[in-house]
C-alpha positions as CSV (number, residue, x, y, z in Angstrom):
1,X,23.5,-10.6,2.0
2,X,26.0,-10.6,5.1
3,X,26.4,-6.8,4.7
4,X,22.7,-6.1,5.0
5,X,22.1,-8.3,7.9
6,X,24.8,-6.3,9.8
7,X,21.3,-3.4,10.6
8,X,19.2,-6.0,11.8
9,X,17.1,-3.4,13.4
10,X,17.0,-1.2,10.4
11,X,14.1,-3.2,9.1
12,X,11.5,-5.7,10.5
13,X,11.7,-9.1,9.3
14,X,8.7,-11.5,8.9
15,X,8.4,-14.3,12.0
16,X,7.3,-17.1,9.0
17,X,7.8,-17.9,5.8
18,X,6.7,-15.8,2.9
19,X,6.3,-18.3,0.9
20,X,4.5,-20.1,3.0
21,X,1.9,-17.3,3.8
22,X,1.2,-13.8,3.3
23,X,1.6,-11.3,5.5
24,X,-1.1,-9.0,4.0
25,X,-4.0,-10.1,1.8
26,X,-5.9,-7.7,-0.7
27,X,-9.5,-8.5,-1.4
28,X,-10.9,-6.1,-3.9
29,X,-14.6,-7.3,-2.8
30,X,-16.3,-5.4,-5.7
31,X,-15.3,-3.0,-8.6
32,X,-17.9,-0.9,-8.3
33,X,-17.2,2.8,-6.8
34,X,-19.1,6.2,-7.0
35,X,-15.6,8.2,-8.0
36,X,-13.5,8.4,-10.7
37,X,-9.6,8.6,-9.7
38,X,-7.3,9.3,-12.4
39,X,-4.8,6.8,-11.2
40,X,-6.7,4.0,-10.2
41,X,-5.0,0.7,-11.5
42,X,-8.3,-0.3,-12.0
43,X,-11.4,0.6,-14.6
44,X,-13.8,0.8,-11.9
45,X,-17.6,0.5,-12.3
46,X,-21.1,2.5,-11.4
47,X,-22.3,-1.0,-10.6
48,X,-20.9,-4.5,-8.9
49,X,-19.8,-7.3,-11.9
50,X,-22.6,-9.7,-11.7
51,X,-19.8,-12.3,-11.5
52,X,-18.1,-10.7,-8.3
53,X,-17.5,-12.7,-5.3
54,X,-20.8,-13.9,-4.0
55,X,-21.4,-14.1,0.1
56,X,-21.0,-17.4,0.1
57,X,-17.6,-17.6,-1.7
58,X,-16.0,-14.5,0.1
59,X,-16.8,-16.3,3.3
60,X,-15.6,-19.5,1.7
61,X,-12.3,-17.2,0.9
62,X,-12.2,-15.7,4.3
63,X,-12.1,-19.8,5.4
64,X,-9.3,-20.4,3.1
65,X,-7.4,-17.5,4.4
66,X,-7.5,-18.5,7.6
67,X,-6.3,-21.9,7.3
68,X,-2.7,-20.5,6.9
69,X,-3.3,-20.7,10.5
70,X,-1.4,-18.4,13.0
71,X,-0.3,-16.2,12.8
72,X,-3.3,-15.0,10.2
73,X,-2.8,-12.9,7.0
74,X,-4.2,-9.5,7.9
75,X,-6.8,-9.0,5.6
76,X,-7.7,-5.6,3.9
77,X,-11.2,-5.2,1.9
78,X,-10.9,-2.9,-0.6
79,X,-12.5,-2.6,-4.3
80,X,-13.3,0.1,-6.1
81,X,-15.6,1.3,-2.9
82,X,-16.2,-2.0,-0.3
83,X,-19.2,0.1,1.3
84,X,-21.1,-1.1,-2.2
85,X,-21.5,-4.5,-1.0
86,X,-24.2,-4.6,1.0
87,X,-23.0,-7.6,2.9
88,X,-20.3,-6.1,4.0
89,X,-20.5,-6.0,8.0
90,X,-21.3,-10.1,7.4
91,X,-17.9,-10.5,5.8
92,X,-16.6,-8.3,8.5
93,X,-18.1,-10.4,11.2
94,X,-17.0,-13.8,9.5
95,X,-13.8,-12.8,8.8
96,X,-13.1,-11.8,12.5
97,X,-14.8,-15.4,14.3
98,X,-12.6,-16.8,12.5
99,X,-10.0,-15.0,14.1
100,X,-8.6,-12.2,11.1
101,X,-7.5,-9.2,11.5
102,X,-9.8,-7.2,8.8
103,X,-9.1,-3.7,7.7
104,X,-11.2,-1.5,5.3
105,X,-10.5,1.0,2.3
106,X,-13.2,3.1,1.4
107,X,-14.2,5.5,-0.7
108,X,-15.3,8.7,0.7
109,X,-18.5,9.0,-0.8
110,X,-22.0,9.0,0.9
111,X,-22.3,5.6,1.6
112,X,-19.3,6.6,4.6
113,X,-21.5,7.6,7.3
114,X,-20.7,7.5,11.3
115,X,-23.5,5.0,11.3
116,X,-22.3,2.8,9.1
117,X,-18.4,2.7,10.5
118,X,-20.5,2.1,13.9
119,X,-21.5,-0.9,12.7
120,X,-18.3,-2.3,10.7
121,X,-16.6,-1.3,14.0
122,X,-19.1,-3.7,15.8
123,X,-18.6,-6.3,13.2
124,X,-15.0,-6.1,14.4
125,X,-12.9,-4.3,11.9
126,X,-9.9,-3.0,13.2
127,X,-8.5,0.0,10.6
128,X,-9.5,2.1,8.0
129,X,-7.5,3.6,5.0
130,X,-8.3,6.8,3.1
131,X,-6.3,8.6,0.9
132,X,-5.8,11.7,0.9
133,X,-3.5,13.1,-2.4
134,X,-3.3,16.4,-1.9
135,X,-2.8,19.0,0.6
136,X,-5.6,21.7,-0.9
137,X,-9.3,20.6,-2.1
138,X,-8.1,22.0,-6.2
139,X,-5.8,18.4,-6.2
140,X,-7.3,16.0,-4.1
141,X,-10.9,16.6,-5.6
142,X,-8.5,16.5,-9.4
143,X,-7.5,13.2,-8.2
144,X,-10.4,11.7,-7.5
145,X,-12.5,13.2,-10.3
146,X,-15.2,14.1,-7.7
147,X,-15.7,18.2,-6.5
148,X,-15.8,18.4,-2.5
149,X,-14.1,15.1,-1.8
150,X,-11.4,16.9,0.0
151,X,-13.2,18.2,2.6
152,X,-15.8,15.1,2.7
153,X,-12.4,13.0,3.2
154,X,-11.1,15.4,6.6
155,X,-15.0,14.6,7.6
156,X,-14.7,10.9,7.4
157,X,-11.1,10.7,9.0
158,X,-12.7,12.1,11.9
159,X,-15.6,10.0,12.2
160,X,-13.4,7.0,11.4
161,X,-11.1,7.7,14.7
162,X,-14.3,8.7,16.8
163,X,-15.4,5.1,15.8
164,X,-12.7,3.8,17.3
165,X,-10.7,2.8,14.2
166,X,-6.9,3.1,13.5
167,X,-6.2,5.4,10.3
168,X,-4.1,5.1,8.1
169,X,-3.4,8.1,5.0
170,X,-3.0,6.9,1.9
171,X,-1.3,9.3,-0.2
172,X,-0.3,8.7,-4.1
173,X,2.9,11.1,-5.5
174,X,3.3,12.3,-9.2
175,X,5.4,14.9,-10.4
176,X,2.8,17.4,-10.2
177,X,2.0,17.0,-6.3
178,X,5.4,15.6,-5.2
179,X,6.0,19.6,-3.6
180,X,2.6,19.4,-1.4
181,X,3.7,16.5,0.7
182,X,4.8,18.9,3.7
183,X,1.5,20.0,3.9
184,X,-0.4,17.2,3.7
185,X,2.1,15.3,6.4
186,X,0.5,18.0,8.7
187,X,-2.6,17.0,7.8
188,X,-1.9,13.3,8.5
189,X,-0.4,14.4,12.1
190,X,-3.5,16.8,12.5
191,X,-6.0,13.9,11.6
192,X,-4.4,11.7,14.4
193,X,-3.1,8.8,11.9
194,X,-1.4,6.0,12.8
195,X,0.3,5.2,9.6
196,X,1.2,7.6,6.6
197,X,1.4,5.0,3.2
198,X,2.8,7.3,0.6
199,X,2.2,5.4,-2.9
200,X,4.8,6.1,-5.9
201,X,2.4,5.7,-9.0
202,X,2.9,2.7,-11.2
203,X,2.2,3.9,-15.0
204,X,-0.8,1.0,-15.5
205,X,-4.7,1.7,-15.6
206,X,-5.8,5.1,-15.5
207,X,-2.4,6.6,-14.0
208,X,-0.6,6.2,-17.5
209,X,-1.9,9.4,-18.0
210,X,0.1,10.8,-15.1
211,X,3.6,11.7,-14.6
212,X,5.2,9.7,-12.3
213,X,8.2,10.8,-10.0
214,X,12.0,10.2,-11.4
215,X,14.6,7.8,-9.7
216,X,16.4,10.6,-8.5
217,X,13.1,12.6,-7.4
218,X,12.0,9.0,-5.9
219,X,15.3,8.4,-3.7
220,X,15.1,12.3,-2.5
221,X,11.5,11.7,-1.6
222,X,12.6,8.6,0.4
223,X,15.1,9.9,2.5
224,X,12.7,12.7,3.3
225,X,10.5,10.0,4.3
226,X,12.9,8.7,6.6
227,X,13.5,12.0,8.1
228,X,10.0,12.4,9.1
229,X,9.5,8.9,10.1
230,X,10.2,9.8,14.0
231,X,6.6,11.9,13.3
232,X,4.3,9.6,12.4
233,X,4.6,5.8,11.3
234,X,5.4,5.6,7.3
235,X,5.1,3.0,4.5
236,X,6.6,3.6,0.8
237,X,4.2,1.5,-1.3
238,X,5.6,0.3,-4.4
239,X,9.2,1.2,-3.5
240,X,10.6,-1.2,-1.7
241,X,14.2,0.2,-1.8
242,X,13.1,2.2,0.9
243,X,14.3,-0.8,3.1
244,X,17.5,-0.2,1.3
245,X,17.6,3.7,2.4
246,X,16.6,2.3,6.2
247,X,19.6,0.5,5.5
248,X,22.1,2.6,4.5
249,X,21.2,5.8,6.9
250,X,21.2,3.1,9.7
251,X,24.7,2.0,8.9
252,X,25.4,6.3,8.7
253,X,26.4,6.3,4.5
254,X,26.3,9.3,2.8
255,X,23.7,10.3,-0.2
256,X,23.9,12.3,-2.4
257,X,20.5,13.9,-2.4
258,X,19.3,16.7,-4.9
259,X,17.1,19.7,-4.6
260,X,13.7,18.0,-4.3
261,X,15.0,16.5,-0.7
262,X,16.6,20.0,0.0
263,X,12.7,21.8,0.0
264,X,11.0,18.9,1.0
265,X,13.5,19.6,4.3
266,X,13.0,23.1,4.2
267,X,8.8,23.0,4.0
268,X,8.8,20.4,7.0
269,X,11.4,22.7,9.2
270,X,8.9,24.4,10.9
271,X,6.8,21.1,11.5
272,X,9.2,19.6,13.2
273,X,9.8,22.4,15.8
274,X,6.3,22.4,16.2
275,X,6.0,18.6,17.2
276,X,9.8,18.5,19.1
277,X,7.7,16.8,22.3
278,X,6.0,14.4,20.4
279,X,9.0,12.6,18.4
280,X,8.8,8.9,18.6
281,X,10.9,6.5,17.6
282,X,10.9,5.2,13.8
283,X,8.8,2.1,12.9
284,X,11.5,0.3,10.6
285,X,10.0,-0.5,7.5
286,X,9.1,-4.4,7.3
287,X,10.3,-7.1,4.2
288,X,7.6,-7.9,2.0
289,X,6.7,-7.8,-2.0
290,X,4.6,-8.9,-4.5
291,X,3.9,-12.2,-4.5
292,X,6.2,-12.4,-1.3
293,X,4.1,-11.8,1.8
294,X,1.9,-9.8,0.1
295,X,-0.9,-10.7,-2.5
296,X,-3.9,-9.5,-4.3
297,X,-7.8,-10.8,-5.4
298,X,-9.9,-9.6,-7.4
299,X,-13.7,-9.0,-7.5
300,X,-13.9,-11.8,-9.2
301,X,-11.7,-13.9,-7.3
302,X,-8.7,-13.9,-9.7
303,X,-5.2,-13.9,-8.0
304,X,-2.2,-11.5,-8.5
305,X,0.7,-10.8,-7.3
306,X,0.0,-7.5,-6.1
307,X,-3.0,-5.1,-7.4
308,X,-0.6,-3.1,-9.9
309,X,0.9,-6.3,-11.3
310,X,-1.9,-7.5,-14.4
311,X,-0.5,-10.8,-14.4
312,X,-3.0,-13.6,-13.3
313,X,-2.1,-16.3,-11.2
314,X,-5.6,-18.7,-10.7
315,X,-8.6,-18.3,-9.6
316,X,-9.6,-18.6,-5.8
317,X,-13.1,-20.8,-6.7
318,X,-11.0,-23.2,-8.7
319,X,-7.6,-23.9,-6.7
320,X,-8.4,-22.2,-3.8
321,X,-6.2,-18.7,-2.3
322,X,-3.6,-21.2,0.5
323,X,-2.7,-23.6,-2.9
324,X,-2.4,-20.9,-5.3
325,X,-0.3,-18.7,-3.1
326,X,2.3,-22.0,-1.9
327,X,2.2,-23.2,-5.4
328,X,2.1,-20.7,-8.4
329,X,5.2,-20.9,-10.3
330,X,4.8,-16.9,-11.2
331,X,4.3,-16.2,-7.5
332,X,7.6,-18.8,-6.4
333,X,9.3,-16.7,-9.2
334,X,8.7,-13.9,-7.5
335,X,10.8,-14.5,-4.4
336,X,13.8,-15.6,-5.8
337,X,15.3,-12.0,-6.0
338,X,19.2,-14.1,-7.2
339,X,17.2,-14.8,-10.3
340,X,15.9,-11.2,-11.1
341,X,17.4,-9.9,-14.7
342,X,20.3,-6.3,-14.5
343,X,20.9,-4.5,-10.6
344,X,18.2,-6.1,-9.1
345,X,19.7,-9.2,-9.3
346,X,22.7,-8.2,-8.3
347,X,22.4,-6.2,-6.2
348,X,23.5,-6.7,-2.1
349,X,20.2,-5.4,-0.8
350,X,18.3,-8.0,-3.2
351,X,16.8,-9.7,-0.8
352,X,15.6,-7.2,1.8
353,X,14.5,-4.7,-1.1
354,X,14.1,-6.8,-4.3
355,X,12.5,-3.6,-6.3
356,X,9.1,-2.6,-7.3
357,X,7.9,-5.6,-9.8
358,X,5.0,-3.4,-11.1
359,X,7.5,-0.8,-11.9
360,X,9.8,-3.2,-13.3
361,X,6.8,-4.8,-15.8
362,X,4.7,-1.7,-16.5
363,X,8.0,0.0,-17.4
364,X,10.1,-3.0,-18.8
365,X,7.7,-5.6,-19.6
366,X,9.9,-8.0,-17.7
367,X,8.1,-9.4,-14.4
368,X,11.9,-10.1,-13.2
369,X,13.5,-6.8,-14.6
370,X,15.0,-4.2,-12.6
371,X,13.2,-2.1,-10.9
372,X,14.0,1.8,-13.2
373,X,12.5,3.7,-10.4
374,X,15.7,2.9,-8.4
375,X,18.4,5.5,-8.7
376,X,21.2,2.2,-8.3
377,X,19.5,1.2,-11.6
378,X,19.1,4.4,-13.5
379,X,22.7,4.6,-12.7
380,X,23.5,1.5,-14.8
């Protein structure tokens, strides 16, 4: 631990207790969602699960949430689509008297009008997220099993910054799309976002039937991330050993990086000439994980560690989100990184980096196995 500490500005570290409270807070609000993504973790339906969170309980949640006290979880509604619950500006507008931070993560379908993100801005939400997985219409539209999403999203992104809304990109990577991030980095600058979340796909749901990137190809990918982090704010989701990489390019050590981070470079040479006045300085990545300062709920108000980790914790209606968060033994287990099985338990970045647990399980089977998505693993 005493060598990692040594950057202590390579990466942010949480101002409480993660096991106390989470810094972020999922709420899938409903499963139900007009597209069809071919990665979603989850089997998403034309209609809301008549056993979904009603209005009552989801303010009842948003009560519990907020009795961490300060400072508050920030609190992202997501689903399947969010803008199919009717009642979604009251949640909005509950959630903020009480004094949360809410974000949203919509669909782009045609319930995302100008109107409606008029009103969810009123209601005092502070950020949207849309993801955008490819740089051409032919793989984005793939991706989300819908023709003309691509240019519907472009649409949306503009209408959500007109509404007054920080963006944020989301953007999942396989092996198959890995070689357009370049481009659609210049579309994230272009759109005006504020924060670039590249997901690495965890085999589980529907994206088992996609190819997801090697440890190698994932470590070249990071360091390209931290290249281009002085152009726009970036997160790694689901590959938390990019705290390691802040790390070790902080402290100036030397990787060896393959060809994949060689034409990454090389597409984004010209972007960065382009944008030479508009450098800023890179927002370190910040310490959280599943289960630790980060957690999930379901429509239905089950608890998880994260959304890509299947493995229920309680229900929010029965022991309530604060108890179930301080108390679950799966979710303590989770932040004990000394007790996590191979590398990741020995590892010296272990506790600023910790691995990807939905890797380790949907790969593994082992909640506490090493994460094989990091190359220090795959290198035995």
């Amino acid at each position: 631990m005493s060598s990692v500490v040594t950057e202590p500005r390579a990466v942010r570290q949480l101002h409480h207790d993660p096991g106390d409270r989470p810094m972020i807070t999922i709420w899938e609000v409903t499963r139900a969602c007009a597209l069809v993504c071919r990665h979603c973790r989850a089997d998403a339906q034309t209609r809301a699960h008549p056993r979904q969170l009603s209005t009552e309980q989801g303010k009842a949640l948003l009560e519990d949430i907020a009795g961490f006290g300060r400072p508050y979880p920030i609190v992202v509604l997501t689903g399947g689509d969010p803008f199919e619950r009717p009642d979604l500006p009251e949640l909005v507008r509950y959630g903020t008297s009480l004094g949360l931070h809410v974000a949203l993560s919509p669909s782009v379908t045609p319930r995302l009008t100008p109107d409606v993100l008029a009103e969810l801005r009123t209601a005092g939400a502070v950020a949207v997220s849309l993801s955008l997985d490819g740089a051409v219409a032919a793989t984005h539209d793939s991706f989300r099993g819908v023709p003309g999403v691509f240019e519907d999203t472009l649409r949306a992104a503009r209408w959500v910054k007109e509404a007054g809304f920080r963006l944020q990109v989301n953007t999942t990577v396989t092996q198959a799309t890995v070689g357009e991030l370049p481009d659609v980095l210049r579309t994230v600058l272009e759109l005006g976002a504020s924060l670039w979340s590249v997901f690495f796909l965890v085999p589980t749901g529907r994206g088992t039937a996609l190819t997801p990137l090697s440890a190698p190809e994932v470590e070249d990918v990071l360091h390209w991330m931290h290249d281009v982090s002085d152009l726009v704010a970036v997160k790694a989701t689901e590959a938390p050993h990019y705290r390691r990489v802040a790390i070790q390019r902080a402290r100036g050590d030397h990787a060896e990086l393959g060809d994949l981070h060689r034409r990454l470079t090389a597409a984004t040479a010209s972007l960065r000439e382009g944008h030479v006045e508009q450098l800023r300085r890179p927002r370190p990545p910040i310490d959280v994980n599943s289960g630790r300062g980060f957690a999930f709920i379901d429509h239905l108000g089950d608890v998880y560690p994260s959304g890509f980790l299947p493995q229920r914790c309680g229900n929010v209606t029965e022991q309530g989100f604060r108890h179930l968060y301080r108390t679950d033994p799966l979710l303590r287990s989770l932040r004990d990184p000394a007790a996590f099985h191979g590398p990741c338990g020995t590892c010296e970045f272990r506790e600023v980096c910790g691995g990807s647990r939905s890797h380790a399980y949907a790969v593994t089977g082992d909640l506490l196995g090493s994460d094989p998505t990091c190359i220090r693993v795959a290198a035995g």
